[in-house]
py3Dmol code that shows the C-alpha trace and the ligand (Angstrom):
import py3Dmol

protein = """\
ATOM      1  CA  UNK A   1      -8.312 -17.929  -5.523  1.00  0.00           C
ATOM      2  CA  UNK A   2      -6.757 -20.827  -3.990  1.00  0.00           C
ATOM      3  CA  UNK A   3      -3.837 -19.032  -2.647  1.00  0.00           C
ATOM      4  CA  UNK A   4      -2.941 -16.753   0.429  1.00  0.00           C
ATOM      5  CA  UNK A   5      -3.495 -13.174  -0.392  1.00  0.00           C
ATOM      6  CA  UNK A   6      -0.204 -10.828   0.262  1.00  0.00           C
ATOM      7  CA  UNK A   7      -0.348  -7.466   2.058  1.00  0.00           C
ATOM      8  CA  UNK A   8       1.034  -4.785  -0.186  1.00  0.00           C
ATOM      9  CA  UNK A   9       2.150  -1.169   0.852  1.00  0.00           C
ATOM     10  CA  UNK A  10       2.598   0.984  -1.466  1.00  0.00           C
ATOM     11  CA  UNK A  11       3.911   4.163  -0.170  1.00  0.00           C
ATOM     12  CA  UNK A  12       5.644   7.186  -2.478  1.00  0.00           C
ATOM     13  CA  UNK A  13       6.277  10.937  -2.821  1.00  0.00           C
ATOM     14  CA  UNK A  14       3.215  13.177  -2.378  1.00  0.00           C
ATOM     15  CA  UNK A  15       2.500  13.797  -6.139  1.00  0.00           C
ATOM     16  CA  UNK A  16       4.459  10.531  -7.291  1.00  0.00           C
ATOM     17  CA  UNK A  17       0.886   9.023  -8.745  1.00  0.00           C
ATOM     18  CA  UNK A  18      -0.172   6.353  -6.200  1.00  0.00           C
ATOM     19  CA  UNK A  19      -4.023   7.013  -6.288  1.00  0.00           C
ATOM     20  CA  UNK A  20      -3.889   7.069 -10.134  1.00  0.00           C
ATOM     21  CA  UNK A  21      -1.599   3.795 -10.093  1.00  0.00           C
ATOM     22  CA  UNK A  22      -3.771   2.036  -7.858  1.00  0.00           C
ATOM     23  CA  UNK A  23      -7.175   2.994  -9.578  1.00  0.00           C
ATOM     24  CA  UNK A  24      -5.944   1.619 -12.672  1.00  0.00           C
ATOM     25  CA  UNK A  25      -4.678  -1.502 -11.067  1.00  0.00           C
ATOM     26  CA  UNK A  26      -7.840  -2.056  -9.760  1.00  0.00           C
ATOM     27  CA  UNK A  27      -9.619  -2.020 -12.617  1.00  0.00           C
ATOM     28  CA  UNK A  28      -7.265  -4.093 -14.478  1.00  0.00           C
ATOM     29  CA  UNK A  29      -6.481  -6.804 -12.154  1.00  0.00           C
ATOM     30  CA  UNK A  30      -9.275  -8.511 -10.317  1.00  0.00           C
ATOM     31  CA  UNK A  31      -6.820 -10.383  -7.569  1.00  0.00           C
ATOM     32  CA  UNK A  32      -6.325  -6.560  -5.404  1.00  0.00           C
ATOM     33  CA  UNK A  33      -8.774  -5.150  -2.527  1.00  0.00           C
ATOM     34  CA  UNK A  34      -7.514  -2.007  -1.584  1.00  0.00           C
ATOM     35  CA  UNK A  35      -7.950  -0.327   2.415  1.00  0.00           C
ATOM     36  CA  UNK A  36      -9.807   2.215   2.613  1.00  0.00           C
ATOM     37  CA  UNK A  37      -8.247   4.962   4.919  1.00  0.00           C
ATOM     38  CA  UNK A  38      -9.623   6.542   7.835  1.00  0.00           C
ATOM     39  CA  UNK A  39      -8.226  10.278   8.041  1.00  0.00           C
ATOM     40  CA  UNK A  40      -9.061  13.710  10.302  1.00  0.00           C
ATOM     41  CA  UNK A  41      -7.783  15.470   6.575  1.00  0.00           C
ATOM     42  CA  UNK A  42     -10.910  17.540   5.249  1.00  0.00           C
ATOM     43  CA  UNK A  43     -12.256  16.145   1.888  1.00  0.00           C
ATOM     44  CA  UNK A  44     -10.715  17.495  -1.295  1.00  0.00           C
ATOM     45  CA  UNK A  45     -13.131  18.575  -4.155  1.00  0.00           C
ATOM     46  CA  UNK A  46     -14.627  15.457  -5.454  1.00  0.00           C
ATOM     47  CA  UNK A  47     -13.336  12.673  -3.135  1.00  0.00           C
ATOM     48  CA  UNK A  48     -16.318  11.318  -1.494  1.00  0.00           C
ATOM     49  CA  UNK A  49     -17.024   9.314   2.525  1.00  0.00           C
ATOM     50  CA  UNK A  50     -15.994   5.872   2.135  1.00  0.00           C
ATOM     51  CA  UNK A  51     -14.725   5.971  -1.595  1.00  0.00           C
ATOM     52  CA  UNK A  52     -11.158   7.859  -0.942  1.00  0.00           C
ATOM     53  CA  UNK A  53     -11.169   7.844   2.926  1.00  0.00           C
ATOM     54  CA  UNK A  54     -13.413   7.477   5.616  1.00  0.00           C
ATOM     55  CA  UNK A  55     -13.602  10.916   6.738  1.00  0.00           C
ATOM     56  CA  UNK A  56     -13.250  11.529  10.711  1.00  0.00           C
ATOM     57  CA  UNK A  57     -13.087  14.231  13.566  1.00  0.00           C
ATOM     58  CA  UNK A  58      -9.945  13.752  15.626  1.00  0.00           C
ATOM     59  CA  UNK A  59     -12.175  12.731  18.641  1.00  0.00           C
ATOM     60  CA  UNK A  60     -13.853  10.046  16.585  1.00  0.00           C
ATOM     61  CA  UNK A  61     -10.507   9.184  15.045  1.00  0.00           C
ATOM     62  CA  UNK A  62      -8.670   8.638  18.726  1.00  0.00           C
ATOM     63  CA  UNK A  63     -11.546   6.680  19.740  1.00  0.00           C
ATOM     64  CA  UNK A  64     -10.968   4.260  16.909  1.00  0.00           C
ATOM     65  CA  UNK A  65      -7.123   3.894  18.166  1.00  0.00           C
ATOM     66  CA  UNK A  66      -8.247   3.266  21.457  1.00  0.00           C
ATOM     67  CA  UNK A  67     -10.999   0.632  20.308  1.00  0.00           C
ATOM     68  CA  UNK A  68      -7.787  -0.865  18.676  1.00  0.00           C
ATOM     69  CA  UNK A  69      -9.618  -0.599  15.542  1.00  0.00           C
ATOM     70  CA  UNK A  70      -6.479   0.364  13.265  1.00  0.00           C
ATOM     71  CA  UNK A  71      -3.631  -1.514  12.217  1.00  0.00           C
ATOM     72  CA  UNK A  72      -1.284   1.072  11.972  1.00  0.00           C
ATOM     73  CA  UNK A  73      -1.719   4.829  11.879  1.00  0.00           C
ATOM     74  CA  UNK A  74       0.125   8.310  12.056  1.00  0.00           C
ATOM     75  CA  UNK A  75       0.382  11.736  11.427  1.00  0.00           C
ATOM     76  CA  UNK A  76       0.980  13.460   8.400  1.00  0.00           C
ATOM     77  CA  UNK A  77       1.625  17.157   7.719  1.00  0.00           C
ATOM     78  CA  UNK A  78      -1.028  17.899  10.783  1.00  0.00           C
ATOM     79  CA  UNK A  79      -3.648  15.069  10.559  1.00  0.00           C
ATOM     80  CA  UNK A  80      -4.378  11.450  11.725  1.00  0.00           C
ATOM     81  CA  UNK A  81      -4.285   8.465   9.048  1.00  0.00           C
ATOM     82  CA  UNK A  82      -4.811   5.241   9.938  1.00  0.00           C
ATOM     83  CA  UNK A  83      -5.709   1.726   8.138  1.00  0.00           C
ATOM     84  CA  UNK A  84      -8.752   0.064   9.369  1.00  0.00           C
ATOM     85  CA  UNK A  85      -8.287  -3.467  10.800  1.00  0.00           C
ATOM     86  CA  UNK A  86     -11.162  -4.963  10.147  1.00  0.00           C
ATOM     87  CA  UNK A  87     -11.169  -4.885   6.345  1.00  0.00           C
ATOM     88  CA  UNK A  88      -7.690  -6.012   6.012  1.00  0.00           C
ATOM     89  CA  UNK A  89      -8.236  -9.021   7.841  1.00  0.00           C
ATOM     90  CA  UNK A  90     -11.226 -10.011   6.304  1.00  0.00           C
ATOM     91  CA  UNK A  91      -9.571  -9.611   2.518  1.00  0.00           C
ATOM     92  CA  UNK A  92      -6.257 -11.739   3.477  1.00  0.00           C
ATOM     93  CA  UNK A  93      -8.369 -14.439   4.628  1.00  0.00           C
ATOM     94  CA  UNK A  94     -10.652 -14.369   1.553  1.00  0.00           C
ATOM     95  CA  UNK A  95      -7.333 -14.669  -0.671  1.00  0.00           C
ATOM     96  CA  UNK A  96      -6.892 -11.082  -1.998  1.00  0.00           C
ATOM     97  CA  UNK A  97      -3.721  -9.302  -1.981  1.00  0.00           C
ATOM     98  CA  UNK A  98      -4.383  -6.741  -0.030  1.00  0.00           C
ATOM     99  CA  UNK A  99      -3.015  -2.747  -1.028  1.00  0.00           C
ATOM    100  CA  UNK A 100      -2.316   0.039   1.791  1.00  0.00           C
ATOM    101  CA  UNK A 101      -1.818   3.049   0.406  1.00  0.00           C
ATOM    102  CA  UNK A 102       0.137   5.148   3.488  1.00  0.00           C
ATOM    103  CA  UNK A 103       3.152   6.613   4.261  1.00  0.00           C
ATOM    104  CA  UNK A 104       6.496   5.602   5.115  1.00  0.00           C
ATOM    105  CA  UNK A 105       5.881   5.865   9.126  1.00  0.00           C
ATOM    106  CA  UNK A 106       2.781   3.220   8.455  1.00  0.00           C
ATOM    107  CA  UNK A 107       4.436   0.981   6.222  1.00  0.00           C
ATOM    108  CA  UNK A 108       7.543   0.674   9.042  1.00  0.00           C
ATOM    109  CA  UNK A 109       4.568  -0.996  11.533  1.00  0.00           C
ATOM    110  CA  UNK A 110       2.753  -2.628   9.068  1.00  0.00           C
ATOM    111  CA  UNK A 111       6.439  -4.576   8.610  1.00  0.00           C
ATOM    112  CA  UNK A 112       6.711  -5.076  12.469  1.00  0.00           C
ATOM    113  CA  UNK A 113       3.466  -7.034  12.211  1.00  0.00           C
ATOM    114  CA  UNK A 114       3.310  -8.958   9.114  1.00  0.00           C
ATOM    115  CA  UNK A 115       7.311  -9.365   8.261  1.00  0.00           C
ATOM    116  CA  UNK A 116       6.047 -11.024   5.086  1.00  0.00           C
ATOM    117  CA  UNK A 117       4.286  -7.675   3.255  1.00  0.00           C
ATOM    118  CA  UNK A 118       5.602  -6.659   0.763  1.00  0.00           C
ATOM    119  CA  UNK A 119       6.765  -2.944   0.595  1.00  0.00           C
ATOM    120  CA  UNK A 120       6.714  -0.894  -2.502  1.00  0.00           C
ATOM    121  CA  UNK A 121       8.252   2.708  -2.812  1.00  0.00           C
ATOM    122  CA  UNK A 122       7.151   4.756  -6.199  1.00  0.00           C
ATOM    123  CA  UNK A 123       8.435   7.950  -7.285  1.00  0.00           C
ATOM    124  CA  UNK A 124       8.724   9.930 -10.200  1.00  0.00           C
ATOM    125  CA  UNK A 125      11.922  10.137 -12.128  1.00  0.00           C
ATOM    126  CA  UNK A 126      13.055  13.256 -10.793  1.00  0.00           C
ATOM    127  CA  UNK A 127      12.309  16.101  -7.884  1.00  0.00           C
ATOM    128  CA  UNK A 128      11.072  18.417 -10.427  1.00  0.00           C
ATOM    129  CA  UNK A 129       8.299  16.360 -11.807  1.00  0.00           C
ATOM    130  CA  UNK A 130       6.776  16.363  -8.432  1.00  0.00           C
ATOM    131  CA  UNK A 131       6.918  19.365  -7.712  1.00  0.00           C
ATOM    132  CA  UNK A 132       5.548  20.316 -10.853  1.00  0.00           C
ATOM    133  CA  UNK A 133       2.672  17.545 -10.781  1.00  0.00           C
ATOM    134  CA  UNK A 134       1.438  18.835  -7.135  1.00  0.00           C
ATOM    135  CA  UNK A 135       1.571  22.947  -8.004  1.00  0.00           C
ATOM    136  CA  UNK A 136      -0.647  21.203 -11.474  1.00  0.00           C
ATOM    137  CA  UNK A 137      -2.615  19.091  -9.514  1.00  0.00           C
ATOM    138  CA  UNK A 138      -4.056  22.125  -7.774  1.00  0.00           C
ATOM    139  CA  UNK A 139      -5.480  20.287  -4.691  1.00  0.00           C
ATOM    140  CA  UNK A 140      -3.318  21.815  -1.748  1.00  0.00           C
ATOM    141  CA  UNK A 141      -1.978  25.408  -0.915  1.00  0.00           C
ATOM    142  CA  UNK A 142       1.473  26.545  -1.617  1.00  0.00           C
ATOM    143  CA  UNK A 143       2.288  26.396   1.820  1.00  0.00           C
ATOM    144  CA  UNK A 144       1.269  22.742   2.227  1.00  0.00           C
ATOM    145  CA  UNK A 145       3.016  21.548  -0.908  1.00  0.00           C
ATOM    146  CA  UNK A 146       6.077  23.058   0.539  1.00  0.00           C
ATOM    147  CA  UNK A 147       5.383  21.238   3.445  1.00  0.00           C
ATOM    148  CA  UNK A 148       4.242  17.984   1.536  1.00  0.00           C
ATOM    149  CA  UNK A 149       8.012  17.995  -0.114  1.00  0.00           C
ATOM    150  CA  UNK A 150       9.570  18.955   2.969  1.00  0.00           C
ATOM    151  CA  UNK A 151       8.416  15.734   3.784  1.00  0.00           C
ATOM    152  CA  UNK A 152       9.325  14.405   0.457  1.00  0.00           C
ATOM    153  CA  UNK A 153      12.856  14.736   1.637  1.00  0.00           C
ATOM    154  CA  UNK A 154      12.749  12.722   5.310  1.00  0.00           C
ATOM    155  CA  UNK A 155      10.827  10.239   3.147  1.00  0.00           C
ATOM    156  CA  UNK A 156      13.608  10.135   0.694  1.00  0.00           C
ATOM    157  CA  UNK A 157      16.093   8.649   3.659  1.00  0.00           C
ATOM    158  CA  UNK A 158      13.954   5.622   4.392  1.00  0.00           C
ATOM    159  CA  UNK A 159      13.058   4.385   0.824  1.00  0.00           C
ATOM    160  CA  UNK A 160      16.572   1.578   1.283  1.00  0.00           C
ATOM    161  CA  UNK A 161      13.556  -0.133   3.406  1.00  0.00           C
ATOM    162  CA  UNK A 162      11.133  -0.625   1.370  1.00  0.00           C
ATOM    163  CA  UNK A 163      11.808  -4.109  -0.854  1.00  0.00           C
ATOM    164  CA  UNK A 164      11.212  -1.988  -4.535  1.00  0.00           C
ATOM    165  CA  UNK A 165      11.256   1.141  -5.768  1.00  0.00           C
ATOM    166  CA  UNK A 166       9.051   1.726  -8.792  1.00  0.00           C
ATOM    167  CA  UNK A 167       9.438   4.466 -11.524  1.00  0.00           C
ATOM    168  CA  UNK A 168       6.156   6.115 -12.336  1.00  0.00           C
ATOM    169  CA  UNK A 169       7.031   7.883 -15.947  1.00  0.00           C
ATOM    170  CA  UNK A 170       4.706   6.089 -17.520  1.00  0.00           C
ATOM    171  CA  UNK A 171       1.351   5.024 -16.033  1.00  0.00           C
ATOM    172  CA  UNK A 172       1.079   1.671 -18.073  1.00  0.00           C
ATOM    173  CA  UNK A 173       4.682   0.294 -17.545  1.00  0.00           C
ATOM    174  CA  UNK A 174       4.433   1.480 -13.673  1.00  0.00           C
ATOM    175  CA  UNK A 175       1.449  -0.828 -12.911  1.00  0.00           C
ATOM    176  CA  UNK A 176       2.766  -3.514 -14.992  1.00  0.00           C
ATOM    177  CA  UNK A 177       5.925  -3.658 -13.270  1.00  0.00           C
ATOM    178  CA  UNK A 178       3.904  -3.266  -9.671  1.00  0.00           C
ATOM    179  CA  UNK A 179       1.659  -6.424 -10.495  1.00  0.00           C
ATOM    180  CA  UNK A 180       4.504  -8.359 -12.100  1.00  0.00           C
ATOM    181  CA  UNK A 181       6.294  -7.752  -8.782  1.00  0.00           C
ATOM    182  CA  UNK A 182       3.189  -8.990  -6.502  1.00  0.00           C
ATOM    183  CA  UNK A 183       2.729 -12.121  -9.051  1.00  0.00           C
ATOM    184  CA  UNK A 184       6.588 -12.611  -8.488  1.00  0.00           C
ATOM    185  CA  UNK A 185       5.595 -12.712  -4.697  1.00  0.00           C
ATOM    186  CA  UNK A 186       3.543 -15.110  -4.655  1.00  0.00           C
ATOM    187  CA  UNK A 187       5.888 -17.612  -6.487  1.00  0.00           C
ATOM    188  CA  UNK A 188       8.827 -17.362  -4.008  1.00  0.00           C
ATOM    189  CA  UNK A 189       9.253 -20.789  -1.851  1.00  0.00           C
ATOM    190  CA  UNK A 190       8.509 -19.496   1.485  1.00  0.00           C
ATOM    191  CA  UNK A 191       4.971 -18.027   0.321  1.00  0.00           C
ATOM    192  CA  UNK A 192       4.524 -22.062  -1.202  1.00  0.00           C
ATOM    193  CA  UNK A 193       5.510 -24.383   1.339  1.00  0.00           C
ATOM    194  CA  UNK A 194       2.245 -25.996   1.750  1.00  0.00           C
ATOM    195  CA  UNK A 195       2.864 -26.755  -2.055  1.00  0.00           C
ATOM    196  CA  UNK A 196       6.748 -28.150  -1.945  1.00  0.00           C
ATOM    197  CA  UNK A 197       5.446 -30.609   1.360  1.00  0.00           C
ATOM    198  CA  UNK A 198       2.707 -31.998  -0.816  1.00  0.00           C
ATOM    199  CA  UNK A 199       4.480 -32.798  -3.855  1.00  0.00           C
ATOM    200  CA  UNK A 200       7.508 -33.905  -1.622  1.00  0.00           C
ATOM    201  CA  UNK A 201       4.932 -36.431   0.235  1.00  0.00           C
ATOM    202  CA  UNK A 202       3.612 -37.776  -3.385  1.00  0.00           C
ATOM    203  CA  UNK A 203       7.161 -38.300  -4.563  1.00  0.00           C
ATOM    204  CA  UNK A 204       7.851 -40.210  -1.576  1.00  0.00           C
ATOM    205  CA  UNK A 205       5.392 -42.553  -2.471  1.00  0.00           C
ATOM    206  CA  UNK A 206       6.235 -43.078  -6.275  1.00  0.00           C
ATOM    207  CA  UNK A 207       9.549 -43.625  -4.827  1.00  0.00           C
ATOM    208  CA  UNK A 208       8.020 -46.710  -2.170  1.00  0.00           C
ATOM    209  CA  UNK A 209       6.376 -47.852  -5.059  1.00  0.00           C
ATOM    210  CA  UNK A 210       3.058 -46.733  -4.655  1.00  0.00           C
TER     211      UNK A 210
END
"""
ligand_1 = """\
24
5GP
P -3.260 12.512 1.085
O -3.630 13.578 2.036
O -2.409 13.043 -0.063
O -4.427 11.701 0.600
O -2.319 11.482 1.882
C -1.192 11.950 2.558
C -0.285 10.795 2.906
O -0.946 9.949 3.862
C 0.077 9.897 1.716
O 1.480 9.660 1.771
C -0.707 8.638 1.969
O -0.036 7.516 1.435
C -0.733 8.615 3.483
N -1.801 7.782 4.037
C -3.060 7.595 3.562
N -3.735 6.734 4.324
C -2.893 6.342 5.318
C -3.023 5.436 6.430
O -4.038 4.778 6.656
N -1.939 5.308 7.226
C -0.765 5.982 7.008
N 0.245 5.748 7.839
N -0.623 6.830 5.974
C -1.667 7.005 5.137
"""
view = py3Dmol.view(width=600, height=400)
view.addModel(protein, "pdb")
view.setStyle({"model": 0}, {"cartoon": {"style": "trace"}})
view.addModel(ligand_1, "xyz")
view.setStyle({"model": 1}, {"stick": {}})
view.zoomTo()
view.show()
């Protein structure tokens, strides 16, 4: 690809759309690698070992933190999640831009350790669409989608650090706007100085006469 890949978070409301936005940006844009999750959460109906998450006990899971095997990790309405190093590492270097899909307590590390990620927040366009998209959605118990919005709302004080905030109303427009932001990334001058110093150098030496 020619070009160094960018770390991406993209964290958002439970319910807000994320796996949906990312599957389709995926499969529209060949540039993205997205981490696969390691997570002591049980399996919901349908999500499969190694496609959604990598499924783990807790004892398994804190022996991966103490093999310093994750990047970042935390807990989440009573389990473990945690981003696998290895994987992200590898992607960078090949030139992807590289999409973790975690929470807010996550994405505050991941920007401790790589100031230069780029930090997306996405929501939907009011409280009562998510609400009403995780009772629909049918995956969780009442009293965990209570929880999950509980946690909606400390979530809701930290999205001023995250870099953008996207809208997801419509599915399309959302990942549009996402990858028009990452391809905006990649253009500012501190992600190209390797660039600038070349074509600097070569003016130079039109300018000696060369
Ligand atoms: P869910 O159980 O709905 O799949 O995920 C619950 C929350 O955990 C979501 O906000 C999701 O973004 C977050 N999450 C998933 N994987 C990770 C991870 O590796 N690290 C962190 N910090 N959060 C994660």
């Amino acid at each position: 690809m020619g070009r160094q890949g960018i770390l991406i978070v993209v964290s958002g409301f439970s319910g807000a759309g994320k796996g949906t936005i990312m599957k389709e940006l995926l499969c529209r844009y060949e540039q993205y690698a997205l981490s696969i999750s390691a997570t002591t959460r049980a399996p919901r109906p349908g999500e499969t070992e190694g496609k959604e998450y990598f499924f783990k006990s807790q004892e398994a899971f804190e022996q991966m933190i103490a093999d310093g095997a994750l990047i970042e990790y935390a807990c989440y309405v009573n389990h473990y999640y945690g981003t696998p190093r290895a994987y992200v590492e590898e992607k960078l270097k090949e030139g992807r831009d590289v999409i973790l899909e975690i929470e807010i307590q996550g994405a505050r590390k991941i920007k401790e350790q790589f100031s230069d990620a780029v930090l997306l927040f996405v929501t939907t366009k009011d409280a009562k669409t998510l609400k009403e998209r995780l009772v629909k959605r049918g995956t969780e118990e009442l009293s965990v989608i209570e929880k999950r919005l509980q946690r909606a709302v400390q979530e809701s004080e930290g999205v001023e650090e995250y870099d953008y905030l996207v809208v997801n109303d419509d599915l399309d427009l959302c990942v549009s706007q996402i990858h028009s932001i990452i391809e905006s990334e990649h253009q500012k001058t501190d992600r190209n100085r390797e660039k600038i110093k070349k074509i600097r150098e070569e003016l130079k030496g039109f300018s000696k006469g060369e």
